[in-house]
N, C-alpha and C positions, 0 to 999 in steps of 0.2 A: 527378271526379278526372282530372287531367291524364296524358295519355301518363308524359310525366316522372316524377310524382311516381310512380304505380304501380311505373313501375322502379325508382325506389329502394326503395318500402316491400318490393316482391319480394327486391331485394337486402339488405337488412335482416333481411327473415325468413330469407333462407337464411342468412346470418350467424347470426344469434339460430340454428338451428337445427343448424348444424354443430357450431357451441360446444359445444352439448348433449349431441348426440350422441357428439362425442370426446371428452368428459367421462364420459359414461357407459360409453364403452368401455375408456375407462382402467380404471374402476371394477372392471370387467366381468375386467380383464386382472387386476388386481389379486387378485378372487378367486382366480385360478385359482391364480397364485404363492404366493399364501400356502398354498394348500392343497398344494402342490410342494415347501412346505418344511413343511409339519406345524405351521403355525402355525394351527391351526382356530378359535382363538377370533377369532381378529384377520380370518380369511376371513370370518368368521361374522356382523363386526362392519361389514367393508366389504360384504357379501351385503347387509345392514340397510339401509346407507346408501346403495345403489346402488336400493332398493327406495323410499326417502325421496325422492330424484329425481323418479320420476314422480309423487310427491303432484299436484304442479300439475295435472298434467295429467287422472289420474283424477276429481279432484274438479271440474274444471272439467265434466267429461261428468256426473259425477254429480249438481250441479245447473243443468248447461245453462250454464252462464256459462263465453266464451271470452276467457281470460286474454290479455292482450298479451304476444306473445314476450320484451317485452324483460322483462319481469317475471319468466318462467318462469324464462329464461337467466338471469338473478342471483340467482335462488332455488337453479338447480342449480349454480351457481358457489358461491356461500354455503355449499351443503352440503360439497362438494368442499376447501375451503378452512378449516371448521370442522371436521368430523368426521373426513375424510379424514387430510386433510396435519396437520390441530391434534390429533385422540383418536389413531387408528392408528401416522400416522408421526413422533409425539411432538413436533411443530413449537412446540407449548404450551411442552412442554420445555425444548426447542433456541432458541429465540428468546423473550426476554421477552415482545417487543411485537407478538407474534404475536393474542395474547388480546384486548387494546387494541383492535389494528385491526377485529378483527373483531365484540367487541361492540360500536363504535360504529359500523361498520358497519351491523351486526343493526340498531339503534336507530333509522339512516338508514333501511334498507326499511323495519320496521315503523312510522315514522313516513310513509313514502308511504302503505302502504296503507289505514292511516287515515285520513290525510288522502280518498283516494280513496274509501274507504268513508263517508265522512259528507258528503261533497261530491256526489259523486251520489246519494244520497237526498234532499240540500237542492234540487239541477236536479230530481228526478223531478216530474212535474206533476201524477202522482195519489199522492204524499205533501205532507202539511201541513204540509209546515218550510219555516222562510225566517230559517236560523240567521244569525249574526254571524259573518265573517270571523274575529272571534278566538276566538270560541268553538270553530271548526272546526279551528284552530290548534290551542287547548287540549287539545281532544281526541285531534288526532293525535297528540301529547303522550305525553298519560294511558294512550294506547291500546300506542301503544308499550312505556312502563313496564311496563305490564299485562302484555303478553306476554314484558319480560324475567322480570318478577318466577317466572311462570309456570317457565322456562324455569331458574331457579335452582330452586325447586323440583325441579322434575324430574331437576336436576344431584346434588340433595341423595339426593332416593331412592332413583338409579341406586346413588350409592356406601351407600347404607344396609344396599340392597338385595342386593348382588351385589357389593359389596367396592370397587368401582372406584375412582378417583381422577380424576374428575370435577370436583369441587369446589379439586384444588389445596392451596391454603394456610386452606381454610374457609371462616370467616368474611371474612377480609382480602377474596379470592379477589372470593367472592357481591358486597362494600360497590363494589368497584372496577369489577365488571360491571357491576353497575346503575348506576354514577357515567360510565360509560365511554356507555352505553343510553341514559343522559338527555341527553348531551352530543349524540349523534347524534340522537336526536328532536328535540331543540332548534331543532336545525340546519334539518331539516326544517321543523322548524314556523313557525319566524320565514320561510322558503323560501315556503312556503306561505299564509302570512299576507300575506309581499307582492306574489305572484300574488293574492291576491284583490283586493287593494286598488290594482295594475294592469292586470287582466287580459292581464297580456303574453303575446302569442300564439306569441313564439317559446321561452316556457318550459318546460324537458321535462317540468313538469308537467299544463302544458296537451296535451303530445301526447299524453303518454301518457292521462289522461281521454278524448280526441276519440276516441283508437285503441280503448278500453274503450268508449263509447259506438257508435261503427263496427261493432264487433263484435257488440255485446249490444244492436241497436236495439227486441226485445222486452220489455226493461227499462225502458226511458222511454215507453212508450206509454200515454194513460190509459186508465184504466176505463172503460168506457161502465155510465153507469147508469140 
């Protein structure tokens, strides 16, 4: 790695890594106000979300696998911008196309990480795959859907469970996420489909893979048997 490039990836991370941070400390401020103003559930609820943030980062230590910044950073932007500003500060509400943006959004990462999750199993040299380009597509797809579907759920029990209004307008609500989900993995996946079938090296698909490989080079190493 070049002089050059080291500096930038340095100044990358700290980027990726400030974002975070005053992200998180907004979060962090947030609690405290709402408990200044006797709003405890909604403290209670940004407390939740501000503890959702560092998912990435515990579970990366928890199975050894180090996530690329820039990943983390749109996972705790994502949270900030759904949960946050969309449940707490009624931006759902306040703006129709608030929901929109961000489940197709949602649809776009979970369609990366798909993508990157079946894509480096197909490079590992001690796994047996040597899938189709569009099956890897399809999958990032499927894989997406998967977790919005998930994620409606989850929306369904919250308010089943504990009164909320989560879900909105119901049904309508659920049809338009998931249609909103499919559009952004879509997106993704045709994205992804023709990084495979050009291997273009300056696609941020591809950095991002090399940066995930970079990091985790005890993942592609083979077995000795």
């Amino acid at each position: 790695m070049s002089p050059s490039s080291f500096s930038t990836d340095a100044l990358n991370y700290l980027a990726h890594r400030r974002v975070s941070y005053f992200l998180k400390v907004v979060l962090a401020f947030g609690v405290g106000l709402l408990v200044l103003q006797a709003r405890y559930q909604a403290a209670l609820e940004v407390a939740i979300i501000l503890c959702i943030t560092f998912l990435p980062l515990l579970l990366g230590q928890r199975f050894q696998v180090k996530i690329p910044h820039e990943f983390e950073s749109l996972a705790v932007i994502f949270v900030y911008l759904s949960l946050f500003l969309g449940e707490v500060q009624g931006y759902y509400a306040r703006f129709w196309w608030w929901d929109i943006i961000l489940h197709t959004g949602a649809g776009f990462l979970l369609g990366i990480l798909g993508f990157l999750l079946v894509y480096v199993l197909n490079e590992k040299e001690n796994v047996e795959l040597d899938l189709h380009p569009k099956f890897i597509a399809f999958f990032a797809f499927l894989f997406a859907m998967g977790m919005g579907a998930i994620w409606e759920i989850f929306e369904f029990t919250m308010d089943q469970l504990f009164g909320m209004n989560m879900q909105k307008s119901g049904l309508v609500d659920t049809m338009w996420d998931l249609i909103v989900d499919g559009i952004g993995a879509l997106i993704i996946s045709i994205l992804g489909w023709g990084f495979l079938q050009t291997r273009d090296r300056d696609s941020f698909l591809e950095k991002w893979i090399d940066s995930f490989i970079e990091k985790n080079p005890r993942l592609f190493r083979s077995r000795k048997h």
